[in-house]
C-alpha positions in Angstrom: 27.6 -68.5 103.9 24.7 -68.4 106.2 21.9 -69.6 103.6 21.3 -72.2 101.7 22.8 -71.4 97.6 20.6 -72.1 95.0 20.6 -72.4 91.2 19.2 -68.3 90.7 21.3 -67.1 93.3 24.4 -68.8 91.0 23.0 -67.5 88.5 22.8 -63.9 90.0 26.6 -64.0 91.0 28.0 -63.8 87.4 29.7 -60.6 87.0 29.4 -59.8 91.0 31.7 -62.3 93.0 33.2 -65.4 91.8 31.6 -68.9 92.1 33.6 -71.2 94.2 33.4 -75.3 93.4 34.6 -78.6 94.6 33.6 -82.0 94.9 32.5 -84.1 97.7 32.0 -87.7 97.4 31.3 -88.6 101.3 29.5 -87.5 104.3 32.8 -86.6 105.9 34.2 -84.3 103.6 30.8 -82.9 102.7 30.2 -81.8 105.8 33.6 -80.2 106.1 33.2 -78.8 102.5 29.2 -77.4 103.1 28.8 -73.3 102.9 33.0 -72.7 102.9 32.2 -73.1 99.0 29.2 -72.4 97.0 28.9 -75.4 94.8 29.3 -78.8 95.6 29.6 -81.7 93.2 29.2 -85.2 93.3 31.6 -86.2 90.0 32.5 -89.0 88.4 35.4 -88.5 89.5 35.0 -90.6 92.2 35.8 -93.8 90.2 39.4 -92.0 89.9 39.8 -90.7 93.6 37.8 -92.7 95.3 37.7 -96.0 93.5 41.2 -95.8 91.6 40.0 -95.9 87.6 42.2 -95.1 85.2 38.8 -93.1 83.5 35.0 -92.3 84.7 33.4 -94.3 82.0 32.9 -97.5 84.2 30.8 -94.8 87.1 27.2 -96.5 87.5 24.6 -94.6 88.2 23.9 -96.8 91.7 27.7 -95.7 92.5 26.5 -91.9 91.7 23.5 -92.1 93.4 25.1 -94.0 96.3 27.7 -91.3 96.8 25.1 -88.4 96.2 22.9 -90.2 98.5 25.9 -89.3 101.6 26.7 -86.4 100.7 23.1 -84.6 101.1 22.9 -86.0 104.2 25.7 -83.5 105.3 24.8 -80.4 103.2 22.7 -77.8 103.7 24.0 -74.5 102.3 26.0 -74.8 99.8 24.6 -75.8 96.2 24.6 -79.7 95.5 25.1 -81.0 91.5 25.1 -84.8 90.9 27.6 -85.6 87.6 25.5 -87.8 85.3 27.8 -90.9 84.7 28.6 -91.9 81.1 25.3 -93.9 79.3 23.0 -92.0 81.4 21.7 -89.6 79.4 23.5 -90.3 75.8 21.1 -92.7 74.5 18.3 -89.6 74.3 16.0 -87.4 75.7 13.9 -89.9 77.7 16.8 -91.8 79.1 18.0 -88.8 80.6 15.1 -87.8 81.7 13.8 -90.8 84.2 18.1 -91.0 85.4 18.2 -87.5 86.1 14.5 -88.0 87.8 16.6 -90.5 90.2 18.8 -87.9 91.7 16.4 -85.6 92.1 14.4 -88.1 93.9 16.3 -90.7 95.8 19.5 -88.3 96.3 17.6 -85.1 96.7 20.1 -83.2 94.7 19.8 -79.5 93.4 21.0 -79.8 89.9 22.6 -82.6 87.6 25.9 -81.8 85.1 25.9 -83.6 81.7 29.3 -83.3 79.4 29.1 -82.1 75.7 27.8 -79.7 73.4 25.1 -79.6 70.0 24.9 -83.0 71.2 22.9 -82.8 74.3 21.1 -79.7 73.7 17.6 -81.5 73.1 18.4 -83.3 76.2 19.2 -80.4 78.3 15.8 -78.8 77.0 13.9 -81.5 78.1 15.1 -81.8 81.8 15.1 -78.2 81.9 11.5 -78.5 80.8 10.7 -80.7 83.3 12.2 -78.3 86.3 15.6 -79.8 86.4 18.8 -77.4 86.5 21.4 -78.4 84.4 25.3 -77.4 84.5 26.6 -78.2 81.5 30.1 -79.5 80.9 32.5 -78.5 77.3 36.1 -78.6 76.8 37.9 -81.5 78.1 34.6 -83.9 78.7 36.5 -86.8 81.1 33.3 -89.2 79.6 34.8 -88.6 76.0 38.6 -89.6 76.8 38.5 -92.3 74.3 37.5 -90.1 71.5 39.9 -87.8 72.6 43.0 -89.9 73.0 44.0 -88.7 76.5 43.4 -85.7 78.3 45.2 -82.6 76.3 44.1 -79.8 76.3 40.9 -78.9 74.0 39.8 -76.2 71.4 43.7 -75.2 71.0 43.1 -73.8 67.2 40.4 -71.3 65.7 38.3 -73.9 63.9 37.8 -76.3 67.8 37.3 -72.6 69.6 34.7 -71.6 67.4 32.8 -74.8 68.0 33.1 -74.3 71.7 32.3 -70.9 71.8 28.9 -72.0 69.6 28.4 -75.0 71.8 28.2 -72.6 74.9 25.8 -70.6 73.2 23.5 -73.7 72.2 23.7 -74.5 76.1 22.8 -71.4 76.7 19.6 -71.6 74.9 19.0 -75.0 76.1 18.8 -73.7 79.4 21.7 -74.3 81.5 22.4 -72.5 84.3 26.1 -72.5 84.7 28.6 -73.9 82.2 31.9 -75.9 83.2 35.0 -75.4 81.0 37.5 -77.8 81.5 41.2 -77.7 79.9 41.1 -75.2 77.1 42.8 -71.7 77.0 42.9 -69.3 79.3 41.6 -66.6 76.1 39.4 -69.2 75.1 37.6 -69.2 78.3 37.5 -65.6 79.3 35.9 -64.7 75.6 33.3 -67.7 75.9 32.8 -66.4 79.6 31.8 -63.0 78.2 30.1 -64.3 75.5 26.8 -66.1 77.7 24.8 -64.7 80.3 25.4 -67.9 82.2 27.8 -68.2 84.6 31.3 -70.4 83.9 32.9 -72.2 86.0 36.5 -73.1 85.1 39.0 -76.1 85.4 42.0 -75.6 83.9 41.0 -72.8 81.7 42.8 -69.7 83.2 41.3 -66.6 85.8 38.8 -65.1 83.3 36.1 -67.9 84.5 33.2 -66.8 86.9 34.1 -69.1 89.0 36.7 -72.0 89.9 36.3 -75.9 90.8 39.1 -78.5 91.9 38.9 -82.2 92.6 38.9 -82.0 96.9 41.8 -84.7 96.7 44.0 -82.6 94.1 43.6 -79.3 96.5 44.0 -81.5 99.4 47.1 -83.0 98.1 45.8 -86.7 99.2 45.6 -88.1 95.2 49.2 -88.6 94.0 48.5 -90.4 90.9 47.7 -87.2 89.0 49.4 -84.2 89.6 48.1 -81.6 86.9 48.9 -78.1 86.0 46.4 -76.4 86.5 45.9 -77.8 90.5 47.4 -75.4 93.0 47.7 -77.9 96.3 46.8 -76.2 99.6 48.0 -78.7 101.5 49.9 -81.9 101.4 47.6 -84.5 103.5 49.1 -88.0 101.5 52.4 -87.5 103.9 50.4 -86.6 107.2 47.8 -89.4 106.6 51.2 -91.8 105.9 53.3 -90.6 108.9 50.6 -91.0 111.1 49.6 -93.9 110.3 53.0 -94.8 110.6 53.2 -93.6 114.4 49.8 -95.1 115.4 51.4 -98.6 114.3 54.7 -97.7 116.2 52.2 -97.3 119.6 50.6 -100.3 119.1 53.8 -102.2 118.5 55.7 -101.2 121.5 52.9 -101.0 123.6 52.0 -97.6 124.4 48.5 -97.6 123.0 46.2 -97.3 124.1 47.0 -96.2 127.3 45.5 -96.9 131.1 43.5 -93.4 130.3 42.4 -94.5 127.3 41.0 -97.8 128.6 38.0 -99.2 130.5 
């Protein structure tokens, strides 16, 4: 990826080559992450990986921004998205509007994600209207856990697939430019994915997506708290980190680091 991704060129991939997503919640790993993928997103799920919540409802928007903020300052190619935390943008149009103004401004992001359906349209419209990309967020929405009572899987019977499938279209009009769908069936997801001109991006919702995103700590295999189906680990960093941690505090211990050629 030699130039800079941006929200018509995602657009433009739907039914071409799939869209490839993670998250980045650092400078570090953002500026490992930045062009090998074409999306990157700052999500709430950093009060799970990063701060070690049990949900994403108690993500601020200074902790978004804050983490945003880091990661822009390593990417430059691939396509940065900002997850609006939880009572950002529910209370209505205008509330979303000057906290989705914030991220564009202080964290110079490319685009903001905001969970849920008929519920958010008019909000989407206006931040559309006001030259803001949206990728909008159905299925499992982490922000609605409570309503949901945990995180099964959504839209399992006719009646909840029909209301997804018309809440992607809604979004669709609203102006969104890519659609996440988290946690619902594979069928599901392949007929809403053919069903909208926007691209989808899926998490747990089978191959027939446009694209694919992960969690960076699942794929790494660093998080161990939540090992989920639908995560296929390419590597298992916890045990590296731990062993060599392990063998930097045996050195120390008996004395062999640091060494005369590692000294002043």
């Amino acid at each position: 990826m030699e130039t800079a991704v941006t929200v018509p060129k995602i657009a433009a991939l739907k039914g071409e080559q799939k869209i490839t997503a993670l998250t980045a919640y650092d400078f570090c790993f953002a500026s490992l992450l930045d062009g090998a993928v074409d999306i990157l997103l700052v999500g709430d799920s950093a009060a799970n990986v990063f701060s070690g919540e049990a949900t994403t409802l108690s993500f601020t928007m200074e902790e978004a921004l804050y983490h945003c903020r880091a990661v822009r300052r390593a990417v430059r190619r691939s396509l940065l998205v900002a997850d609006m935390p939880f009572l950002s943008y529910q209370v209505g149009p205008e509330q979303a509007l000057q906290n989705a103004g914030r991220f564009f401004k202080e964290a110079q992001v490319d685009a903001v994600k905001l969970e849920g359906g008929a519920v958010v349209v008019e909000t989407v419209r206006r931040l559309v209207q006001a030259g803001m990309p949206v990728m909008g967020h159905l299925g499992l929405t982490p922000q609605s856990v409570r309503a949901f009572g945990g995180f099964g899987l959504q839209a399992a019977d006719e009646k909840g697939a029909e209301r997804l499938l018309a809440d992607a279209v809604l979004l669709q009009q609203a102006g969104v430019f890519s659609l996440v769908l988290e946690k619902i069936p594979a069928a599901l997801a392949r007929r809403v994915s053919e069903s909208i001109s926007v691209p989808t991006i899926g998490i747990g919702a089978g191959p027939g997506c446009d694209g694919q995103i992960l969690v960076i700590h699942d794929l790494l295999g660093l998080f161990e708290q939540f090992k989920p189906k639908f995560v296929r680990r390419y590597a298992e960093l916890a045990a590296v980190i731990h062993q060599t941690a392990l063998r930097y505090a045996q050195d120390v211990r008996n004395g062999t680091f640091p060494s005369p050629e590692e000294s002043y």
